[in-house]
C-alpha positions in Angstrom: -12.0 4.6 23.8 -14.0 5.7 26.9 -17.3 4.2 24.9 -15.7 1.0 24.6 -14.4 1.0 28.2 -18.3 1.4 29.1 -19.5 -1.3 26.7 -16.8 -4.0 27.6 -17.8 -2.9 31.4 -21.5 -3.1 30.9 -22.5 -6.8 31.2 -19.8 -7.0 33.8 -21.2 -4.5 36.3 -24.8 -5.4 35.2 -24.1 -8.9 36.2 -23.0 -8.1 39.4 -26.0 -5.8 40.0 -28.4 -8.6 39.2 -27.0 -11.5 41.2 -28.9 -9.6 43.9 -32.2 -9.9 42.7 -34.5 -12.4 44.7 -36.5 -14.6 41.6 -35.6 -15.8 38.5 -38.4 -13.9 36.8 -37.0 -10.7 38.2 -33.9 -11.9 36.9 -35.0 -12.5 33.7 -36.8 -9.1 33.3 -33.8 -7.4 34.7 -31.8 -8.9 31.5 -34.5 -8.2 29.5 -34.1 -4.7 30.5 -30.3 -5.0 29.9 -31.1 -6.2 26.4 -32.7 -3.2 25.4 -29.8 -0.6 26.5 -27.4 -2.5 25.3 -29.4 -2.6 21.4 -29.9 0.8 21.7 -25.9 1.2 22.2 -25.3 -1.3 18.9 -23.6 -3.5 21.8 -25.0 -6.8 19.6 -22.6 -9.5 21.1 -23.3 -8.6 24.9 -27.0 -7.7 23.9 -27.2 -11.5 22.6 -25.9 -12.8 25.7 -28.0 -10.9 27.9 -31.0 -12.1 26.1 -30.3 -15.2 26.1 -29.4 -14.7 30.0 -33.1 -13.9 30.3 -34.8 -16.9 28.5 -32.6 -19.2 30.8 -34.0 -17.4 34.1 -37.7 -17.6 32.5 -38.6 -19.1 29.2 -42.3 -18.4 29.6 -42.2 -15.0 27.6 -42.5 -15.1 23.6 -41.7 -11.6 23.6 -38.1 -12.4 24.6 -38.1 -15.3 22.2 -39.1 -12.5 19.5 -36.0 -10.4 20.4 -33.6 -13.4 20.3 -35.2 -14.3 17.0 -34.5 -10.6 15.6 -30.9 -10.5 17.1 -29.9 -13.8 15.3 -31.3 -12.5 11.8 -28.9 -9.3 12.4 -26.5 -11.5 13.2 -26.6 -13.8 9.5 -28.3 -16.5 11.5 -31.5 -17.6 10.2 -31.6 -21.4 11.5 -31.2 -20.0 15.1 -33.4 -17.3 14.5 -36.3 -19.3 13.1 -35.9 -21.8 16.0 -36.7 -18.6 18.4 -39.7 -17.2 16.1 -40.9 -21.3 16.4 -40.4 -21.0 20.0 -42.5 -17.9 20.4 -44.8 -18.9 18.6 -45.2 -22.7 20.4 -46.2 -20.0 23.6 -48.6 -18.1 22.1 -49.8 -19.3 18.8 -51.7 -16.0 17.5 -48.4 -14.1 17.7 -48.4 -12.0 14.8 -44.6 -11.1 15.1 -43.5 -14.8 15.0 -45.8 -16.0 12.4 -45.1 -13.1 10.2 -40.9 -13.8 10.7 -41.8 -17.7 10.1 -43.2 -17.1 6.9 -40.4 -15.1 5.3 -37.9 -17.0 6.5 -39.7 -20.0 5.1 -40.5 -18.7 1.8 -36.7 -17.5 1.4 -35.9 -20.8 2.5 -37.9 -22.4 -0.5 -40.2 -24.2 1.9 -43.2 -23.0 0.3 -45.3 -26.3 1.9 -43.9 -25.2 5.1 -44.8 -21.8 4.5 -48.1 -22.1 4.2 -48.7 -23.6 7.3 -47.8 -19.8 9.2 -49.2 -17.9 5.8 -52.8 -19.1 6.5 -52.9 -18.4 10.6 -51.6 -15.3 9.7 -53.5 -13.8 7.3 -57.0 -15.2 8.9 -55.7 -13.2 11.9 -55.1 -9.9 9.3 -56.1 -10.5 6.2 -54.3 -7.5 4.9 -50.6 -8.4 6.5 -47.7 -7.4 4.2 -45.5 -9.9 5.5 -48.5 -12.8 4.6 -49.2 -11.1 1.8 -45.5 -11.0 0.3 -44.6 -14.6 1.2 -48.1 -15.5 -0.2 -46.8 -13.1 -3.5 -43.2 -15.5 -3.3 -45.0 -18.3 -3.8 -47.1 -17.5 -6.9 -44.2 -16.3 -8.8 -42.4 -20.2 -7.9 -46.1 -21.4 -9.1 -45.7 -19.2 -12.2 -49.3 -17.6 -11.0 -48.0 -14.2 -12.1 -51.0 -12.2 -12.3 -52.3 -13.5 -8.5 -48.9 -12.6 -7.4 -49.4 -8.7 -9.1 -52.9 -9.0 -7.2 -51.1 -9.5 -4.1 -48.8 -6.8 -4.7 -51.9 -4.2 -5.4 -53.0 -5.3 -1.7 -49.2 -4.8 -0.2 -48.8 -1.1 -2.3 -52.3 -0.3 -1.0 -51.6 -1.3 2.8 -47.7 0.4 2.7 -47.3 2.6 -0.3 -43.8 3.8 1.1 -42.4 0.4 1.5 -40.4 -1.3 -1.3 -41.8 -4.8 -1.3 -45.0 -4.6 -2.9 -43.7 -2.8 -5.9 -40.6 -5.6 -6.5 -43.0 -8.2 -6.1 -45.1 -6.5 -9.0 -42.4 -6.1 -10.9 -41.8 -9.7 -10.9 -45.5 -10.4 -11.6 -45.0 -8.5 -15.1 -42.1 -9.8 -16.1 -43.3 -13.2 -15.4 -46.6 -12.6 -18.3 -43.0 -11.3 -20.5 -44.2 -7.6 -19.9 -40.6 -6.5 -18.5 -40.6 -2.8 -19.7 -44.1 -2.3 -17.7 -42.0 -3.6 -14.7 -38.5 -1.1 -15.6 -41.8 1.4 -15.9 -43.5 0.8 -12.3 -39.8 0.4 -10.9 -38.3 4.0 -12.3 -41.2 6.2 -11.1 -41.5 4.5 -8.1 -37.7 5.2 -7.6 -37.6 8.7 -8.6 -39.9 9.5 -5.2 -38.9 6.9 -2.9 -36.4 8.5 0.3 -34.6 5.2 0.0 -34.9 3.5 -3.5 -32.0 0.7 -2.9 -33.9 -2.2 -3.4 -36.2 -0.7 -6.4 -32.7 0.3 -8.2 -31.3 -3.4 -7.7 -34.1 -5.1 -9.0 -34.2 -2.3 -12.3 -30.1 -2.9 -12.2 -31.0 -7.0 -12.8 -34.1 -5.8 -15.6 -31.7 -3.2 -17.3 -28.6 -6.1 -17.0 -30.5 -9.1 -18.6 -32.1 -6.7 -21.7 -28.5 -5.5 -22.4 -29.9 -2.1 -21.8 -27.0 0.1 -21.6 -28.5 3.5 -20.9 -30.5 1.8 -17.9 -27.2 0.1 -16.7 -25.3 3.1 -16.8 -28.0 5.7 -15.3 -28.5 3.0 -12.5 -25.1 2.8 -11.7 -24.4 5.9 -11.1 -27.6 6.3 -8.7 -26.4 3.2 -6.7 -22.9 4.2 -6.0 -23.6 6.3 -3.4 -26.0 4.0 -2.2 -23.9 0.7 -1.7 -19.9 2.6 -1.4 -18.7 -0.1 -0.3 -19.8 -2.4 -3.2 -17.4 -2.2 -5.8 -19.7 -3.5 -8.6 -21.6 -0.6 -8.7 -18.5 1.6 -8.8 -17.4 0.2 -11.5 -21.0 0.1 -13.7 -20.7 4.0 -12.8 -17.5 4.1 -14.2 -18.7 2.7 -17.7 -21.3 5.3 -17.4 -18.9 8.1 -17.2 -16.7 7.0 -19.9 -20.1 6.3 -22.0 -20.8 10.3 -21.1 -17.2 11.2 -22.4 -16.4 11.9 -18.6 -12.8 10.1 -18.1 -11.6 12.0 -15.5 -14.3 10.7 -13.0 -14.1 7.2 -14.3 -9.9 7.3 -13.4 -11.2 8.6 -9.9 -13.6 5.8 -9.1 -10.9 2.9 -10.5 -8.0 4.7 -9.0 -10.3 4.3 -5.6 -10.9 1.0 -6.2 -7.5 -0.1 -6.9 -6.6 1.4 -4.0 -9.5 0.2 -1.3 -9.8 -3.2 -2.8 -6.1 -4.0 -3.9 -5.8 -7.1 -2.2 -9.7 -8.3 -3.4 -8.5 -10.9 -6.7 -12.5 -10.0 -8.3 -12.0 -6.2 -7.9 -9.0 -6.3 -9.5 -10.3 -8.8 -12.3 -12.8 -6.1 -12.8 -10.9 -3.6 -13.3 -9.3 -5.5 -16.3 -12.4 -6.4 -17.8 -13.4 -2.6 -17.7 -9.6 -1.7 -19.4 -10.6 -4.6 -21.8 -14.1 -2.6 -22.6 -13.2 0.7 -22.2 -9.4 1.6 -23.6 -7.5 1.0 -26.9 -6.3 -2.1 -27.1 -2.5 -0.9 -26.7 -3.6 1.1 -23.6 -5.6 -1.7 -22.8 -3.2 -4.1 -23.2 -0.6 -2.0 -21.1 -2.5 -1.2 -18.4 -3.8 -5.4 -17.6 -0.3 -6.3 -18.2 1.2 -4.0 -15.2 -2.0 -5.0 -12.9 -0.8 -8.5 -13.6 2.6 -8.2 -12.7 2.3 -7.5 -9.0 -1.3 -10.1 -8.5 -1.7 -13.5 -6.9 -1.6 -16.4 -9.4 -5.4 -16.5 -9.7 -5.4 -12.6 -10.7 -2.5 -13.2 -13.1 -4.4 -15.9 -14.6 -7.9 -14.1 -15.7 -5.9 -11.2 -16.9 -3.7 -13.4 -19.1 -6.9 -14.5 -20.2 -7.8 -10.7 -21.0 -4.5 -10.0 -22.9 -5.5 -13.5 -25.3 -8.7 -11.6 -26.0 -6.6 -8.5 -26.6 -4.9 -10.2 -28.9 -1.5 -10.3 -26.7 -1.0 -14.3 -26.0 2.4 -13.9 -26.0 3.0 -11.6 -22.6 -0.3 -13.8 -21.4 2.3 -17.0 -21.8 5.2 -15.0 -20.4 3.1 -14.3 -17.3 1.8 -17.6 -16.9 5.2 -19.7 -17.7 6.6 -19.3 -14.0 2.9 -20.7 -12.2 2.3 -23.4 -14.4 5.6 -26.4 -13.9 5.6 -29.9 -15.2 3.6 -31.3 -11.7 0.1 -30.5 -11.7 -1.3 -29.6 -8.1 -4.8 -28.3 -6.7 -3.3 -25.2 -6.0 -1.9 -24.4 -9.9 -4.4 -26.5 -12.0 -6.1 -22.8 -12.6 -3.2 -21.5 -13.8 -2.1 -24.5 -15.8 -5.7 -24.5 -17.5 -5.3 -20.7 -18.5 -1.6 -21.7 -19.9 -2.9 -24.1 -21.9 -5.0 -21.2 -23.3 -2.2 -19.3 -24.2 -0.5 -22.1 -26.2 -2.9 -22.9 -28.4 -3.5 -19.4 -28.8 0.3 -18.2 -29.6 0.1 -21.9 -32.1 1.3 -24.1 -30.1 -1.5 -27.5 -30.2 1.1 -29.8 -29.5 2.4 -28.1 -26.2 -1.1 -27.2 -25.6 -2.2 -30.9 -25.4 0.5 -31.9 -23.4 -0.3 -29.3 -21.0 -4.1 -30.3 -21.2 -3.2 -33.9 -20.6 -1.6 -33.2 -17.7 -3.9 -31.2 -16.5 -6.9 -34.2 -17.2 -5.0 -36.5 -15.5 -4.7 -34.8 -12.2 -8.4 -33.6 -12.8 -10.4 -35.8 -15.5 -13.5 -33.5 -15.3 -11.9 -30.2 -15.3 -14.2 -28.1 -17.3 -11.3 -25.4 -19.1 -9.4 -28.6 -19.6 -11.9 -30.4 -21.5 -13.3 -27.4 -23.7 -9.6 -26.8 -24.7 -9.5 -30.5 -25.8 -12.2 -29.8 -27.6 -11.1 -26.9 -29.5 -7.4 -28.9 -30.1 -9.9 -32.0 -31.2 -11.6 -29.8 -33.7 -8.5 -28.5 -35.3 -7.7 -31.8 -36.0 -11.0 -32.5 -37.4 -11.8 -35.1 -34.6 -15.4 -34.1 -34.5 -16.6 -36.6 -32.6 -13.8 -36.2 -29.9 -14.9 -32.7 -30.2 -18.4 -33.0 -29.7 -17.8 -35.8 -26.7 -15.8 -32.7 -24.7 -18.0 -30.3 -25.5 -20.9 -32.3 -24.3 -19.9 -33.5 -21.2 -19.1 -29.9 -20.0 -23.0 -28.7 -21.3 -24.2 -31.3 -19.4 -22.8 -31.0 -16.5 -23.0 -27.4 -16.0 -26.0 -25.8 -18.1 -25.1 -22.5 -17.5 -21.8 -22.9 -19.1 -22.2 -20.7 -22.1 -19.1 -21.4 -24.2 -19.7 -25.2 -24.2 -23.1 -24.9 -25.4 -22.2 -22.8 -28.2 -19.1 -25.0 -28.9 -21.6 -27.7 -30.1 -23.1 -26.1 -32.7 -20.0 -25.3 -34.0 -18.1 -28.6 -34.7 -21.4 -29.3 -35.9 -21.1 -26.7 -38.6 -17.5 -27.3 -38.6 -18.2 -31.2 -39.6 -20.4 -30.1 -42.3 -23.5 -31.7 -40.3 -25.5 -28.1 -40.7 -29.0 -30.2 -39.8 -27.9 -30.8 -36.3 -26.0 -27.0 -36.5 -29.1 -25.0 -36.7 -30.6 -27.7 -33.9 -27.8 -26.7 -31.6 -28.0 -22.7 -32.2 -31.5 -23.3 -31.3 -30.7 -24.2 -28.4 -28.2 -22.1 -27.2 -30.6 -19.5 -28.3 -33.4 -20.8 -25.9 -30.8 -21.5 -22.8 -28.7 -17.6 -23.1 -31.6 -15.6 -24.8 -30.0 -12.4 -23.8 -26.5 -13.7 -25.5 -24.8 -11.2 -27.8 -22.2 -13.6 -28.2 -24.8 -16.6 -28.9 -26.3 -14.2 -31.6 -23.2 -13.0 -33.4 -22.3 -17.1 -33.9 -25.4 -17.9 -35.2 -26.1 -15.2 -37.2 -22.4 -15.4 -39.0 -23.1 -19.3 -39.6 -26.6 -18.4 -41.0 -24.8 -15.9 -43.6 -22.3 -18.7 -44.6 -25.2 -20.7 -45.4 -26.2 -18.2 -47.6 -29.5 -17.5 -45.3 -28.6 -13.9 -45.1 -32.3 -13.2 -44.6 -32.8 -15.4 -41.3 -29.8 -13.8 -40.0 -31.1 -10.3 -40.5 -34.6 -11.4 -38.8 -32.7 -13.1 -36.1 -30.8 -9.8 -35.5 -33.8 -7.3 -35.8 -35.6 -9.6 -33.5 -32.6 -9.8 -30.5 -32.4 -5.4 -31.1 -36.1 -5.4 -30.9 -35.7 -6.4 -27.2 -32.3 -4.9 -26.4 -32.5 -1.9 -28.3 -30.2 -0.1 -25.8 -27.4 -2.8 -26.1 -24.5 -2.0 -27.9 -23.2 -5.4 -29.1 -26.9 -5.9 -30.2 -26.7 -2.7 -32.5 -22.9 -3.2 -33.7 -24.1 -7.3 -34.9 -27.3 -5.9 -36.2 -25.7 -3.2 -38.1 -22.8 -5.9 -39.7 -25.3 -8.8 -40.1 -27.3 -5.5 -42.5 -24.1 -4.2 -44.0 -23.1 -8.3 -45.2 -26.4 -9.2 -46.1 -28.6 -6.0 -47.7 -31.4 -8.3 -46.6 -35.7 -7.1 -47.1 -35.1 -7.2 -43.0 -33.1 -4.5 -42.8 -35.5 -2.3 -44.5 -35.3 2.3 -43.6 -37.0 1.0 -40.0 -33.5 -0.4 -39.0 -31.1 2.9 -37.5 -27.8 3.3 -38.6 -25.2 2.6 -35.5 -24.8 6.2 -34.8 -28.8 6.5 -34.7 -28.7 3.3 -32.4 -26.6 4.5 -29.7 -28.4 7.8 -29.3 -31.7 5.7 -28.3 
């Protein structure tokens, strides 16, 4: 209390003390002075002020426009913070500081044109700056110059071995010429000696994430938790990990935390579902999502019903979803009204389902869930080309969206049109290569076109660059098991064999 009494006091008495001074430039410097005390006290509001104080009693100092600059970054405000580095650098324009800030900022900004502009000054000033050298480094990887960005990084790793940046940007560099296990390599050792390893870990966390690496993911998590305990994410990776090592009791300690620290945050708790949904029986599973659900807001409610479909429970999902989705339709329920839909057609109900859709499109012609459950109601009623149309639009506008791209392919097959199948799976493949879920449909419509020997090839392949991923060994080992294909020769591991990798 008395700290706060001092701080909220500060600026106050200090203001008082420098009305007296005779010039604006003692003024200024006075501030300036201020400034720094008040930093060093983590007083950041009144430390802005008093900056700021300063510039208006004498803007003729780029040092002060540096500190203003560095206080708005701190602050989450990089517009106001590159206007002061600009300004610093407009009085004195060999100021290191300010063209080193400029060209970050620019570079994260995607202003690479701009970029250049500070990257050039600066590193004809020093040729061997880090900050030159790693927006220099950002650029090359946009340019796809991979191995001038790894040069770079050499030059950054040689100048500050301790820092973090050179070896990301590196990392980058390999994975760019498709050499991503040389970048998990550089990233681990460099980890295992670094004092503080965050951003090394969060780049191997993305690597280990995108390969399906499961071993990676898991030892990762738990060496990030402590890290980041306030990020839930990481908490819950680390829980996977600990029910991966057979260590429940520590899993039910970090989700217990969770649930109790984030029980108001709708993703946390739609998280902890998903991990229920991965990690229990499906009874306990089931049990446990349907008793989170009771007490969440309607968006909650509405991704776990979604779990309990997967689950294979649509009927409690309906039950939970009857009371937030009435006959009017409004921007406030169309979520849950999509996600009832679901649950129709999934407890066999098409008829209701469409209703509930139409509604739905009506209020919202381009809904997304809407139209992909049109699309599935289309196809059971063999209106392909209604299908395809729904399915379509929603690839289309939103390439990332995974089920509508692998939708296509399927009332392809579904129409008998196999030509324009296989086109589609090809496709998908090249637009979610790290998709279990993309691999398990293509390789079960390969097998039903009696191709029982692309679909082994097509599975070996996917394992031979996610061998740590356990969807990737369980398709790989049923694709073998259906198929008894030349691909699936001795060299391919049972499942038991797989998951001890």
């Amino acid at each position: 209390m008395r700290l706060k009494r001092i701080l909220f006091l500060a600026p106050l008495v200090a203001g008082l003390l420098l009305g007296g001074c005779r010039s604006g430039v003692e003024k200024a410097a006075a501030y300036e002075s201020q400034y720094d005390r008040l930093m060093a006290m983590q007083a950041y509001p009144a430390a802005l002020k008093s900056i700021q104080t300063a510039i208006a009693y004498d803007d003729s100092s780029s040092r002060r426009y540096i500190k203003l600059g560095e206080i708005q970054l701190m602050r989450g405000n990089p517009s106001a913070a590159a206007e002061a580095f600009q300004a610093a650098l407009d009085l004195e324009p060999d100021n290191i500081e300010a063209l080193e800030n400029l060209a970050i900022l620019t570079v994260r900004g995607r202003q690479f044109d701009v970029a250049r502009r500070y990257i050039d000054p600066l590193l004809a000033l020093s040729a061997n700056d880090p900050a030159g050298l790693l927006a220099s480094g950002a650029i090359a990887l946009n340019e796809h110059r991979f191995q001038d960005a790894i040069g770079l990084a050499d030059r950054i790793i040689a100048g500050i071995p301790d820092r973090p940046d050179g070896y990301v940007l590196k990392a980058r560099g390999l994975d760019g010429l498709g050499k991503v296990h040389d970048a998990i390599d550089l990233l681990e050792k460099r980890a295992a000696v670094a004092d503080t390893p965050n951003e090394l870990l969060i780049q191997l966390m993305a690597y280990y994430r995108r390969l399906g690496d499961l071993r990676g993911i898991r030892a990762t998590a738990i060496r990030l938790m402590p890290l980041f305990p306030g990020d839930p994410r990481y908490a819950i990776e680390s829980a996977r990990a600990y029910v991966a090592e057979g260590k429940r009791d520590k899993s039910r300690a970090i989700i217990d935390d969770l649930l109790h620290r984030f029980a108001n945050d709708a993703d946390v708790l739609i998280a902890v579902g998903s991990f229920w949904h991965e990690t229990e029986s499906p009874d306990v599973a089931r049990a446990q999502i349907a008793r989170l659900a009771a007490g969440s807001s309607p968006r909650v409610r509405s991704a776990l019903a979604d779990q309990l479909i997967d689950l294979g429970d649509p009927r409690d999902a309906l039950e939970l979803l009857g009371s937030m989705a009435p006959a009017q339709i409004t921007s406030a329920n169309i979520d849950s009204q999509t996600h009832y839909a679901r649950a129709l057609l999934a407890t066999g109900q098409p008829a209701r389902a469409q209703a509930k859709v139409a509604a739905v499109l009506a209020f919202d012609h381009a809904n997304p869930e809407a139209l992909l459950i049109r699309a599935r109601l289309k196809l059971l009623a063999k209106d392909y080309r209604g299908a395809l149309t729904d399915a379509q639009l929603v690839a289309r506008d939103d390439e990332t969206n995974e089920e509508a791209t692998l939708l296509i392919p399927q009332i392809y097959a579904a129409q008998g049109n196999q030509l324009l199948a296989g086109s589609a799976f090809g496709t998908a493949r090249q637009q979610f290569p790290n998709s279990t879920d993309v691999l398990k449909a293509e390789t079960d419509w390969l097998i039903s076109q009696n191709r029982g020997q692309e679909a082994a090839q097509r599975a070996t392949s996917f394992f031979g660059t996610h061998r740590r991923s356990g969807p990737a060994m369980q398709i790989l080992h049923d694709v073998c098991k259906r198929t008894k294909a030349a691909a699936c020769g001795p060299q391919v591991p049972s499942v038991a064999r797989m998951l001890a990798l």
